[in-house]
N, C-alpha and C positions, 0 to 999 in steps of 0.2 A: 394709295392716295389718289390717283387717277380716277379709279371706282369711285372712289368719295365725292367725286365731284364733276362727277357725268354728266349733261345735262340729260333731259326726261328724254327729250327725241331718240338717244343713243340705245340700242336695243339689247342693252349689257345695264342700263339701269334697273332691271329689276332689283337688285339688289337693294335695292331703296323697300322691295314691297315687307324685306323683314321689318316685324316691327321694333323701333328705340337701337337701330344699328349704331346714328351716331352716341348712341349715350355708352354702348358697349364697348363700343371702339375707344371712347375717352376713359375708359375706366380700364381698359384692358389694355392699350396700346403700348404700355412698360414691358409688356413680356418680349417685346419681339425692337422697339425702339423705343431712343429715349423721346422726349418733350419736347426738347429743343430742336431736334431735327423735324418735326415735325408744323414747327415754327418758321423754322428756316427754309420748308418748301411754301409754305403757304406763303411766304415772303415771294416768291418767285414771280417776277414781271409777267409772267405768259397768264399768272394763274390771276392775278391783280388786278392786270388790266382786264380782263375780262367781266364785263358787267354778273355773269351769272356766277361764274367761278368764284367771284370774289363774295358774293351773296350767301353761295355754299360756305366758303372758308372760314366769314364773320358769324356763320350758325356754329360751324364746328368750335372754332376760339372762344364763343360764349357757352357754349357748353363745358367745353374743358375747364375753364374759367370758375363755372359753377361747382364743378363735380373737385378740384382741385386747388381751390386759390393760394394753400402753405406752399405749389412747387414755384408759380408765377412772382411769390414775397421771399422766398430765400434761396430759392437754387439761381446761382448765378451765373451762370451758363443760359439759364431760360429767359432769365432775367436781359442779359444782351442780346438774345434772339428776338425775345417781344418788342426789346424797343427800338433794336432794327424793324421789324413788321409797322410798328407803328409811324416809325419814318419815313417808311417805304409808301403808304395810302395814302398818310398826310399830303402827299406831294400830289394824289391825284384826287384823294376827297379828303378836304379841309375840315378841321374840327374831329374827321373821325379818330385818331389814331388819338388824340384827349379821352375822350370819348370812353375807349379801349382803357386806356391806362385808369380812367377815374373807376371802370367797375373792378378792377382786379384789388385798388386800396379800398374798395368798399364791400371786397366778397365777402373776407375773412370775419368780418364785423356785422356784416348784414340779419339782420332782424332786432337787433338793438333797440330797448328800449328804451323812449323819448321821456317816461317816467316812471318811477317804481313803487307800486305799493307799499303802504306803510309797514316796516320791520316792528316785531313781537320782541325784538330783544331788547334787554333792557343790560345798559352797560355795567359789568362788575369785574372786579380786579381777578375773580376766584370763583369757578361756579364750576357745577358739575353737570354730567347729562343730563341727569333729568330734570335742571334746573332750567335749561331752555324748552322754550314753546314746541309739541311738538311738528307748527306748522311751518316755524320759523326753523327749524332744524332743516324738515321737509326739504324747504326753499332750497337753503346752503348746500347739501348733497347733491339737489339740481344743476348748481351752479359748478360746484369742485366735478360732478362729472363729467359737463359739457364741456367745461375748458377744458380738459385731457381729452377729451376725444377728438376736438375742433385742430388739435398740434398732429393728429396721424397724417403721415400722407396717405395718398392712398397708394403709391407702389409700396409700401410696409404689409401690403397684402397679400402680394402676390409672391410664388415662390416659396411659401412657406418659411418666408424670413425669419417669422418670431419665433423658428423654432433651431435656429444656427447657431452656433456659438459665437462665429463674427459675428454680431448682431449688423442684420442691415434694416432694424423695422428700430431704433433707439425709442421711437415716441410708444409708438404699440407695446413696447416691452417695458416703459414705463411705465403704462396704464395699467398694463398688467400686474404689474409689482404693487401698484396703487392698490389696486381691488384687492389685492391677497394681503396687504398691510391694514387697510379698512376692516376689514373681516377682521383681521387678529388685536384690531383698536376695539371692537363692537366687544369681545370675548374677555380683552381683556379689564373691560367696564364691569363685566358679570364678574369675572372672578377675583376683583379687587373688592369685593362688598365684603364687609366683615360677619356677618352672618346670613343662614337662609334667607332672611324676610329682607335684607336690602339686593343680595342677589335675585331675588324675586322682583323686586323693583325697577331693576333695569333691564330685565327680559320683558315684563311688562309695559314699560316706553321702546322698548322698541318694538314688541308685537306691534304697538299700537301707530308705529310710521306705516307700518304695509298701506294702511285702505288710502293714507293721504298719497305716501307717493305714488298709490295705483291710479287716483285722482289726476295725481299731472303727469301718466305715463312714465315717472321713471322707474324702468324695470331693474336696470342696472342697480340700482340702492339697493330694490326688494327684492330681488336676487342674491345681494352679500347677505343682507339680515339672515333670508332664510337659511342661508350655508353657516351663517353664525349657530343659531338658534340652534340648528341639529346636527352641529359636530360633537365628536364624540365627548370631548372635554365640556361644553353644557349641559349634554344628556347624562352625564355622568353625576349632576350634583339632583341627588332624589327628590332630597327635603326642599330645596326652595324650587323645584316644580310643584310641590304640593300646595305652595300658595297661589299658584296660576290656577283659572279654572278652565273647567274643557271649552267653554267659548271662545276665551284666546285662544285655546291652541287650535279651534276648529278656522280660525280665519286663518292663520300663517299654514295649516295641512290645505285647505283650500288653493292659496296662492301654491305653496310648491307643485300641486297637481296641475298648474296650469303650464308651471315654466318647465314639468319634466316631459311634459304632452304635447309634441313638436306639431301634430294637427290645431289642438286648442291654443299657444300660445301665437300660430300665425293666423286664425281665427279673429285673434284679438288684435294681431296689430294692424288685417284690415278692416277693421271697422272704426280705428281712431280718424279722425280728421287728417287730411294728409298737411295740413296749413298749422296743426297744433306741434305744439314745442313737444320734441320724445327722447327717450334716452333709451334705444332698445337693447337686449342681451347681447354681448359681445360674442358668448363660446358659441351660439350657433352658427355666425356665418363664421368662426373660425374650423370648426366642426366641418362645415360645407366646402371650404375653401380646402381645407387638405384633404379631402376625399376624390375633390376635383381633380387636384394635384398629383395623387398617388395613381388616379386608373388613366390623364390623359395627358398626352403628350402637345408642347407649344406647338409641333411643326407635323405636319400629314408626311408629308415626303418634301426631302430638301428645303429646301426654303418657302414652302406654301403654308401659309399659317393654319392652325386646326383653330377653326371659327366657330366648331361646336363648345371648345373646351371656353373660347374669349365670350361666346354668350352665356355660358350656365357663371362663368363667374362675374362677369356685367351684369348680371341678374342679381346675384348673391349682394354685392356689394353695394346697389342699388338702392334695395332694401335696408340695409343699415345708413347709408351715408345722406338718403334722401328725408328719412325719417330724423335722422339725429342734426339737420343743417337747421332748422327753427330754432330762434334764440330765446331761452326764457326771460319773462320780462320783472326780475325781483332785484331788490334792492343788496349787492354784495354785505355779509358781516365778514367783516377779516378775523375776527378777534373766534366765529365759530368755526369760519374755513379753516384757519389754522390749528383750531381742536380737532377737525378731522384730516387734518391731513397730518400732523405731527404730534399727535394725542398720543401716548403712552400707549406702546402694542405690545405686547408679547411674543414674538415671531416665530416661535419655535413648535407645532403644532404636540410634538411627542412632550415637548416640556409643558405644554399647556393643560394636556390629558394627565401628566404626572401634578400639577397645582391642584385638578379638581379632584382628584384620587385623595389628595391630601384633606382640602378642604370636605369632602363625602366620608372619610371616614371619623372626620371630627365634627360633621353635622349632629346636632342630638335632634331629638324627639322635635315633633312640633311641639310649641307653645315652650322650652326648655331653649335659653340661648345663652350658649358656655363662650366666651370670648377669652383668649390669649389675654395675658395681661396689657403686652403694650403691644396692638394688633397695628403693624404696617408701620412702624414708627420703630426700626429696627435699632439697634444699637452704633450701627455705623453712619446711620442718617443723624447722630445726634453724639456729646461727648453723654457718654452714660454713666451715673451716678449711684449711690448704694441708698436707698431711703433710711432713717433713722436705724428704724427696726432691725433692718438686715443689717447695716453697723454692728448691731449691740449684738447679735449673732455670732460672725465674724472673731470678734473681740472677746466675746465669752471666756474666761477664764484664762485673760492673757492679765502680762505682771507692769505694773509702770518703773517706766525706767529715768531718772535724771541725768541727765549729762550738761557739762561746762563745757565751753570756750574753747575749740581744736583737740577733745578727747573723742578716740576714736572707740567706735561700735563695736565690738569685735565679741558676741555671746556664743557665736557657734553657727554651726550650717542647719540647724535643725529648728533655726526660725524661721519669722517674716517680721518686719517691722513697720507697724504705723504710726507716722510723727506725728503728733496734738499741736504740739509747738514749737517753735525755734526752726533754724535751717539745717540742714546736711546736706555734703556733696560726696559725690561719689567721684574716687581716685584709681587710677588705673598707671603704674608707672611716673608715678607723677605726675600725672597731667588730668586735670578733672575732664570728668565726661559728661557729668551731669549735675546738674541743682535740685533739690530735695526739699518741697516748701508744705507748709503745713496740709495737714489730712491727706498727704500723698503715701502712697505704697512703696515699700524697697525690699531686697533682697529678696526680690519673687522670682530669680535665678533658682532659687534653692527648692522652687515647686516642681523644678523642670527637669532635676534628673535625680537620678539612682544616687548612691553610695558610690559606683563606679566613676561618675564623672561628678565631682562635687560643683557646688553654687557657683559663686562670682567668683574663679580665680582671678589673684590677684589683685581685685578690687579693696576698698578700703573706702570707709563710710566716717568721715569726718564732723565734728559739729563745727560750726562759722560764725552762731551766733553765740549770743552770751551764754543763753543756756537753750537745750530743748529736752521738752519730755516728750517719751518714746512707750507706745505699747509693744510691747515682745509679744509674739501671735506664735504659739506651739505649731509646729507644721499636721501632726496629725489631728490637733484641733478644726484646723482650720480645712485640712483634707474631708473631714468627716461633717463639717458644715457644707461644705462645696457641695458632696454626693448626696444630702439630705433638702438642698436646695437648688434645683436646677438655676433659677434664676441669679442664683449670686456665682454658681458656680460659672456661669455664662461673662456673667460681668467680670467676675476675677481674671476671666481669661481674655477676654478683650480687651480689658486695662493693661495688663502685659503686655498682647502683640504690640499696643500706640504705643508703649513708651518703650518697647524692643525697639521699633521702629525708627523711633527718634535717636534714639544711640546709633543704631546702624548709620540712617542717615550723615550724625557727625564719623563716622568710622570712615564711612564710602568719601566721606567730602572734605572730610577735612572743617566743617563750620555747619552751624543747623541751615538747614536747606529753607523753612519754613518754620519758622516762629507761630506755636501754634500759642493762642490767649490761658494762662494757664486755668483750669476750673479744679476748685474740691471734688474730693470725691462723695462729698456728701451732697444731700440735694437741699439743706438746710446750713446754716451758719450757726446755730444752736450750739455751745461746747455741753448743754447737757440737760436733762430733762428739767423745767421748771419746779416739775410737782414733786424734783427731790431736794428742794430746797431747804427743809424742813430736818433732813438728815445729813447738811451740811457738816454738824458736827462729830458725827459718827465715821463719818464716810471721806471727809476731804470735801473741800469747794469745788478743787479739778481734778477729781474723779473719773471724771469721763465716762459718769454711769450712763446709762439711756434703758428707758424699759421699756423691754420687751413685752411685757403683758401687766395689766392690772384686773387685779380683780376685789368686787365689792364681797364681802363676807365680814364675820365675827370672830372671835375670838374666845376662848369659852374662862380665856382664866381671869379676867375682868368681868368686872358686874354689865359696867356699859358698855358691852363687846363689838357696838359697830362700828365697822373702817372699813380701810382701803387696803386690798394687797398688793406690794407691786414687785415686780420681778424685773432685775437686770442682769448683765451678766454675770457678776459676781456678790450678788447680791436678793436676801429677800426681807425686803420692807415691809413695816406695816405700821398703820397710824390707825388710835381711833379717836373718835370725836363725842365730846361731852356738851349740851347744847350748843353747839359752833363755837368752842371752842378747843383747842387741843390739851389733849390729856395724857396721851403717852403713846411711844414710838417703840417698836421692835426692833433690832436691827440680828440679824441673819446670817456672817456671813457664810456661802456655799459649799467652802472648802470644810468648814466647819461643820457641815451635818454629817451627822454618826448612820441616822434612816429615815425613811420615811416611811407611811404608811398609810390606808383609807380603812375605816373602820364603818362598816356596815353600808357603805356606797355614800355616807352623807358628811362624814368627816378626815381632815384631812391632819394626822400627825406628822410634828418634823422633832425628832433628837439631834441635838445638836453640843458644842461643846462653850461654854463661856467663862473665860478666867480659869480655863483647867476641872471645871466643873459640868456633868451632864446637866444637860437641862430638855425640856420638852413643853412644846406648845401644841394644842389643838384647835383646828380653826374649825368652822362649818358656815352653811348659807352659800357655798359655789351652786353657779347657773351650771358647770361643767366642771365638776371637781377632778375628775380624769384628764382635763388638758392642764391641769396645774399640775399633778403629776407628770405627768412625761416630760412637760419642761423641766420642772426643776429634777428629775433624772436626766437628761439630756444636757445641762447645765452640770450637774456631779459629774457625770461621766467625762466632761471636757477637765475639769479644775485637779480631778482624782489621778491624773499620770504623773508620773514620773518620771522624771528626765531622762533615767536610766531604760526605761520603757522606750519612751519617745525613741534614746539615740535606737533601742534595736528594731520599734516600727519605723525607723525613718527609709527604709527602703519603699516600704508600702504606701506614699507616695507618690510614685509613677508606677501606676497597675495599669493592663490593660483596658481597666475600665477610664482613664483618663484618655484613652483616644480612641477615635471610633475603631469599628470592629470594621473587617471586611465586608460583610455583611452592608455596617454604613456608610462604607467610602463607595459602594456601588449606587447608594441612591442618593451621594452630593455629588458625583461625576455625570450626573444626568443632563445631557445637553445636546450639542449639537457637534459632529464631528467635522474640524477640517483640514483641509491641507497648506501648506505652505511650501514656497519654495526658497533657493537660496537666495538671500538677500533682500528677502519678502521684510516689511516692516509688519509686526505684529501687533504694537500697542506703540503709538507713536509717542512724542516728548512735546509737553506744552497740555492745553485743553484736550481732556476726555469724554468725549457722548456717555459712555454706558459703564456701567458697574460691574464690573467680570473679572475671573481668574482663569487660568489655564491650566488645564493638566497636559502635561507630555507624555504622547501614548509612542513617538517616534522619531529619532533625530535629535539634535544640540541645538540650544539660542544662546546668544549674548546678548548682554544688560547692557546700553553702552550710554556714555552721561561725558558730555562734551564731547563726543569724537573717541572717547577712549572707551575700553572697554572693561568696566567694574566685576563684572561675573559672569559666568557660564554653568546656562544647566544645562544636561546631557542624563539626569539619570532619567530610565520609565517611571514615569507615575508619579513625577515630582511635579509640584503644583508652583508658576509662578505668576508673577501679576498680585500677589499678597498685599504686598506692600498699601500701592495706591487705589485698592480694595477697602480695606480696613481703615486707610487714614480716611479714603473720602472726601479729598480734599477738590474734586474734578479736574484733577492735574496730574499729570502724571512726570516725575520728574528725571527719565529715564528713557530711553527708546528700546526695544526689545527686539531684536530684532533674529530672521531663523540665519542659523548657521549652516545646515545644512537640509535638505529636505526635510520638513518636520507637520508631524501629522497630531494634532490638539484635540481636545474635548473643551467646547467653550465651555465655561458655568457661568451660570446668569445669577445677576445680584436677586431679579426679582425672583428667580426661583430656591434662593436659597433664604432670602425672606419668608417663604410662605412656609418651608419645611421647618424651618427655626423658632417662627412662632409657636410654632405647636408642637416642638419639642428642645425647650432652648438645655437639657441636658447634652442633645446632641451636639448644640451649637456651639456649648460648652468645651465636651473635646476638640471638637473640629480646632477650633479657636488655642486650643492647648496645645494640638499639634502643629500647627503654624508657630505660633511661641517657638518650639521646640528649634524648628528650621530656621525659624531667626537667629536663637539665640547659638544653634551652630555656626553660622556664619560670624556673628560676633566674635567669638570664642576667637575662631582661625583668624579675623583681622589683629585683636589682641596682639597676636602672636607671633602675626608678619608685621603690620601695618599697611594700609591703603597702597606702596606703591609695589608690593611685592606680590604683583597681579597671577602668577604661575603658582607661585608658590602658596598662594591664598587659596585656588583651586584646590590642589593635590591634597591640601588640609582640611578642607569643607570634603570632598568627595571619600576621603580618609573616614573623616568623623561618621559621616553619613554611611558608610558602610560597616563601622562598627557600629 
């Protein structure tokens, strides 16, 4: 401090002839002392009073001032040192110590603009990237990276902080995590497109920020882009590169050749204006700074500072702090900033590389674009419904059943039942557990296990209302519809875990935790096709037919043979028509046909049985006479079992192929691995961010719900967090908490959206074997009841080991 403030006469001031020594010294004085002490000499009467000393001092405090103004505004220690110093002047030169104070409130804020350009954006409730200007975007990334850079101090620099585990750098190791969550928002813009040509769309807006933010110097932006653009998980999708042309990619190959070209990147940054606003690379002076770090020591010998190591890093930081202190002068958008900075990322880089693997292996062809049916709009994001058709699938060859007023259901364990009309509860011990209201599912206990452990024990399915009619659903009917339709087989199984769910819930609680709106399971209010209104008489008014397929053709044993065919599940229609009006009606039923046949590829025979008499009709004029066949085989083959049949397929039922193979518990366990320790909270109680389940690779948790503790998993491999997964409700109504060291595999929601759209057979089991582990725990509450917490364990962990 003495050197610092020599005068010229004293023959020990060369030290002055280095050049920018005070600027090094303010940038590097942390390594060896703090701030404030260096305040509190310059405070010093001998150094104050002195006309020149004090001249030096108020050069050195304006520099510091400049190079540092966050230590001057919240360290509080420097904070009563400065305003000692400024007390201390005031007293000999008036106004200066104001003076002082007013430029430190005006460091931090300095180059602010007095106006701002007009903003490109235009306000909407709902908009997506590429729906903003890309100049106006431009701007916002200017602005979100200046203010995280303007919160570093500058001692976060030094000592290699950001790379401690005490963190002592908190701002720099924010910005850090910024840019690495930026990146993983850019990526996961691209891989959220539902086919090549709109992920092509957003590679191509963001090719196209490079040249503007190279316009206003922010490197930092076009920096992430290009880490976006050519990680592996966008290199990875072929087909919507192929709608980029080599001109884009020659400008983003361009820009990365300059920023990996440590000559041509500091090339460029002097020749920018040093008065212009800049955002430069962050990793090279972090780069520089640890290398500094590693070969040179703070101190020569004892306490003499090494001056070589405090210039090369005064120099370093020089360069980024004097470049990035320019303020851009644009008009803040909160509504964009907060798309970047809180925009939906993906964060997982191996899970990101596993979504585009998915997505590239279901690219097709250019010009050919195959979409999932419900792409991104997953079944837990929504209560999911059966559309008509899949209904009348489903139901194919089930029997209507009546029941009155508190007569109880009771057909066998080698059903399912769907009620049309009326109420049913479900009885457990006497006490209901649940309410059973029109077009809802029951006894879907009975899809879930073997012969060894039967359906609903002890349950009992009551009617409440006057009357209800009930479809009876064969279980290998409806197994054999499930494995022929991934899609329903998906929904059947998600339908279960929600309303497993909701039983549990009253089990664990004693009362329903959440009152969910009840919905049909149909997506329509329809009790039955209009256009079979016609065969009302044949058929019943509440039939509960719904068809499956119609098709226009003729009939060959009428003169005027044209009509309509139409197909339901138990049923094959046909009408034809005599100048508009009707003439005569077929009626079919399924169980009824003796064979069927196609005669020279153009007509279609059915024998059948009516009044105890064969009979037989030929039809012809099918667009696709071959899909009327296979349905109605597929339709016989449901109607054609027999009970006795059924009871001895009803083991086959739960085959292997209702839950994933190992094979595909390896690629839904794909995530992120972590650790916990004891008493760590895992999934807290109240509002949830994210949508995720856990698998335990090691250790026990407890489920705990008021302070008490409802359950405990401890087996490998068992998956929890289910529950408030599946319901979706962003609540979690449970805390999780590890019991003893416990080592997890997160599973991300967004990654098991993309694997299930494009294979919801999978989603299917997956979804079945969750069932399975609810309805285990069910079972063992049954049995104990909620307060018989020990004994509720030893029961679940029991079942689950047989």
């Amino acid at each position: 401090m003495e050197l610092l403030l020599l005068p010229s006469s004293n023959p020990l001031h060369n030290i002055w002839v280095e050049r920018n020594f005070f600027r090094n010294f303010c940038l590097t004085h942390q390594c060896f002392m703090p701030t404030y002490e260096v305040v509190d000499i310059l405070s010093q009467s001998e150094i104050v009073s002195d006309q020149f000393k004090f001249q030096r001092s108020k050069e050195l405090l304006d520099m510091m001032i400049k190079c540092m103004p966050l230590d001057f505004l919240e360290n509080e220690k420097l904070k009563d040192s400065f305003e000692q110093y400024c007390n201390v002047i005031s007293q000999l030169y008036p106004n200066m110590g104001g003076i002082l104070e007013k430029k430190v409130k005006n460091a931090f804020s300095e180059g602010s603009p007095s106006s701002f350009p007009y903003s490109l954006f235009e306000q909407s409730t709902s908009f997506e990237l590429w729906d903003i200007d890309q100049v106006e975007l431009s701007r916002q990334l200017c602005l979100v990276e200046q203010d995280s850079i303007k919160k570093i101090f500058v001692r976060e620099f030094l000592h290699k902080s950001w790379t401690l585990e005490d963190s002592f750098s908190p701002n720099l190791d924010a910005y850090i995590k910024r840019t690495n969550r930026m990146i993983n928002w850019m990526t996961t813009c691209i891989l959220k497109g539902a086919t090549p040509l709109q992920r092509s769309k957003s590679i191509l807006y963001l090719t196209s920020l490079l040249d503007i933010l190279y316009s206003m110097n922010n490197f930092q932006s076009m920096h992430k882009i290009i880490a976006c653009l050519y990680s592996s998980a966008i290199r990875k999708l072929k087909n919507s590169w192929k709608f980029v042309n080599e001109k884009v990619t020659d400008i983003f190959d361009k820009y990365e050749n300059i920023f990996t070209n440590t000559k041509l990147y500091h090339e460029l940054l002097c020749s920018i204006d040093p008065n212009a606003p800049c955002i430069p690379l962050l990793h090279p002076i972090l780069r520089g700074l640890f290398g500094v770090e590693e070969i040179f020591d703070d101190y020569v010998t004892g306490d003499i500072v090494n001056w070589d190591k405090m210039r090369k890093i005064g120099s370093l930081l020089w360069d980024f702090i004097s470049r990035s202190h320019n303020s851009y002068q644009y008009h803040p958008v909160n509504e964009i900033q907060q798309m970047i900075i809180k925009g939906e990322a993906w964060k997982s880089d191996n899970l990101n590389y596993e979504i585009a693997k998915i997505l590239a292996e279901n690219e097709e062809p250019i010009g050919i674009i195959r979409l999932p049916s419900h792409y991104y709009s997953r079944l837990t994001a929504v209560n999911p419904t059966f559309m008509d058709h899949e209904i009348g699938l489903i139901v194919a060859g089930s029997n209507q059943l009546n029941y009155s007023k508190n007569q109880q259901i009771n057909e066998g364990e080698i059903f399912v039942y769907w009620l049309t009309s009326g109420r049913v509860e479900t009885m457990i011990d006497g006490q209901i557990t649940r309410s059973i209201e029109r077009d809802q599912i029951f006894g879907l206990a009975n899809l879930l296990w073997s012969s060894q452990i039967h359906g609903e024990k002890g349950s009992k399915f009551i009617v409440r209302s006057n009357q209800a009619n009930i479809l009876r659903l064969e279980l290998l009917n409806v197994k054999r519809t499930a494995e022929s339709e991934p899609e329903i087989f998906e929904k059947l199984n998600f339908i279960i875990c929600r309303e497993l769910i909701n039983r549990l819930n009253v089990l664990y609680y004693g009362r329903k935790l959440h009152k969910r709106k009840r919905t049909s399971l149909r997506n329509t209010s329809v009790d039955s096709d209009t256009s079979l209104e016609q065969f009302s008489q044949y058929i019943g008014k509440n039939s509960q037919q719904i068809v499956l397929k119609e098709f226009n053709c003729s009939i060959k044993k009428y003169l005027s043979s044209d009509g309509t065919m139409y197909i339901t599940q138990n049923y094959v229609l046909f009408t034809t028509l005599t100048l508009g009006l009707l003439r005569h009606n077929l009626v079919i039923r399924i169980e009824d046909i003796l064979d069927v046949g196609i005669r020279n590829g153009a007509s279609y025979r059915i024998s059948y049985m009516e009044d105890g008499n064969n009979k037989e009709s030929t039809f012809t004029g099918f667009d696709d006479i071959y899909s009327v066949f296979d349905l109605i085989e597929n339709l016989r083959g449901k109607n054609n079992n027999s009970l006795n049949n059924q009871e001895e397929l009803a083991d086959e039922v739960i085959r292997d192929s209702w839950i994933p193979s190992d094979m595909e518990f390896d690629i839904i366990r794909r995530g992120v691995e972590r650790v916990y320790l004891p008493g760590e909270v895992i999934i807290k109680a109240g509002k949830i961010k994210y949508r995720r389940m856990f698998n335990l690779l090691e250790g026990s948790i407890n489920i705990i719900r008021d302070g008490v503790v409802v359950d405990t998993v401890s087996e490998t491999g068992e998956i929890f967090g289910e529950m408030q997964y599946i319901s979706n409700e962003g609540v979690s109504k449970a805390k999780v908490v590890a019991k003893s060291e416990v080592r997890v595999i997160i599973i991300e929601g967004y990654y098991l959206d993309t694997l299930f759209n494009y294979n919801p057979g999978l989603a299917g089991r997956f979804y079945h074997y969750i069932a399975v582990l609810l309805y285990r725990k069910i079972e063992a509450l049954n049995k104990f009841g909620p307060l018989d917490k020990e004994q509720i364990m030893e029961v679940i962990l029991d079942v689950e080991e047989k």
